[in-house]
C-alpha positions as CSV (number, residue, x, y, z in Angstrom):
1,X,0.0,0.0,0.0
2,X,0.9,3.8,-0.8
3,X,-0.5,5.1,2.6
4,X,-1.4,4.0,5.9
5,X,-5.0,2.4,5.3
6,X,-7.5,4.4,7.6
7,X,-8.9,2.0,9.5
8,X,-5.7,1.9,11.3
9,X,-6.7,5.3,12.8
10,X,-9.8,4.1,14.3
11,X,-7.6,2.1,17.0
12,X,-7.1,4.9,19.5
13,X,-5.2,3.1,22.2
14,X,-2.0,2.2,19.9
15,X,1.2,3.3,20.8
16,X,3.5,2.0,19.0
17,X,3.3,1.4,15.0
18,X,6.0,0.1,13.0
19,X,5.4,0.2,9.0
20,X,8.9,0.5,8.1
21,X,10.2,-1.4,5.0
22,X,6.9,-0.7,2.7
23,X,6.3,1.5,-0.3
24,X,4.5,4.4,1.9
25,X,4.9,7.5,-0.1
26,X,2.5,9.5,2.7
27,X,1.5,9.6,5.8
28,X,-2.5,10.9,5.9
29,X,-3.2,13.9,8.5
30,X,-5.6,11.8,10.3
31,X,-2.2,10.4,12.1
32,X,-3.2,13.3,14.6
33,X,-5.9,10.8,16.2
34,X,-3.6,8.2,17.4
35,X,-3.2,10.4,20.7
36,X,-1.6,8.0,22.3
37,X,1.2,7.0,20.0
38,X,4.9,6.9,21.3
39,X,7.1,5.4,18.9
40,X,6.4,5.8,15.5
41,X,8.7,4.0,12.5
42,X,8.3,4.7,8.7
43,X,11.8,3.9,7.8
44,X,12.8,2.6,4.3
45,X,9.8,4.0,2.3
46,X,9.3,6.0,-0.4
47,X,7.6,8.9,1.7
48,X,8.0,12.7,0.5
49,X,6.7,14.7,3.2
50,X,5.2,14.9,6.8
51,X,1.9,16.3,7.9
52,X,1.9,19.1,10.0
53,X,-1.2,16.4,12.0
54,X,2.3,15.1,13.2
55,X,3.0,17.4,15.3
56,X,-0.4,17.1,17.7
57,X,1.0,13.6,18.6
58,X,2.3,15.3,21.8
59,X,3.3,11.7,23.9
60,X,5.5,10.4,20.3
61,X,9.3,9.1,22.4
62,X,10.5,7.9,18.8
63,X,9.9,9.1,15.2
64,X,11.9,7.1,13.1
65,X,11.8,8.2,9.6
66,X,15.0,7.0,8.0
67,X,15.7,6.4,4.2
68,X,12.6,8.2,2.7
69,X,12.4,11.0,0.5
70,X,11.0,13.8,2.7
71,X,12.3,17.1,1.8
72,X,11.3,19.0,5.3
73,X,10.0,18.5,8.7
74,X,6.8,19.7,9.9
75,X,7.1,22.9,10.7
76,X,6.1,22.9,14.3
77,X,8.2,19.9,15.3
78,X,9.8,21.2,18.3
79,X,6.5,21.3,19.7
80,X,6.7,17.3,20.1
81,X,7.5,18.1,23.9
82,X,8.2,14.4,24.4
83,X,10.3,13.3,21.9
84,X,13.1,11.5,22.7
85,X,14.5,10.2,19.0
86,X,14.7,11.4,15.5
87,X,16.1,8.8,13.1
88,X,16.0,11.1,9.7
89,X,19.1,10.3,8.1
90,X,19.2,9.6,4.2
91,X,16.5,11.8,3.6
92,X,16.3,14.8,1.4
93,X,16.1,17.8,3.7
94,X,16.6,21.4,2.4
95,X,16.2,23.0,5.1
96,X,15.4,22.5,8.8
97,X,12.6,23.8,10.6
98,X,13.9,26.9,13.7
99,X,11.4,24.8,16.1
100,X,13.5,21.7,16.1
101,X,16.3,23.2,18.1
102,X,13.6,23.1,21.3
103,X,13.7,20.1,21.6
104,X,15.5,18.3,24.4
């Protein structure tokens, strides 16, 4: 699949998610109501960009987004208060958002 089929979003108490190694090339904005998702992985896909949705996820420990194709993070990203781990390496970043430097 290109996406992450919706009916994944319906299962609110998921915290961890791990659809690394697939042919995602984008992650829908409805990711916003998996409120209680900590560790995210979408390494090794095909995926271009992030939703700002993203950045709601406020208990996310681990966002691993290696080897994709995403250009930019979401702008607000330093507002992920409780993120621990960023794996973006071998990506395609231009530039990086100001916010990230917040974090901790």
């Amino acid at each position: 699949f290109e996406t992450i089929p919706l009916p994944i979003f319906s299962i609110r108490p998921l915290s961890y998610i791990n659809l690394s190694n697939n042919h995602l090339v984008s992650v829908p904005s409805q990711i916003e109501k998996l409120t209680g998702l900590e560790n995210l992985y979408l390494s090794h896909n095909q995926i271009t960009s992030l939703p700002e949705s993203l950045t709601r996820l406020k208990k996310m420990k681990v966002l691993a987004i290696r080897n994709n194709k995403i250009a930019g993070l979401p702008e607000d990203v330093g507002d992920m208060s409780h993120l621990e781990e960023l794996w973006a390496a071998f990506n395609k970043f231009k530039s990086l958002p100001a916010s990230l430097w917040r974090l901790k």
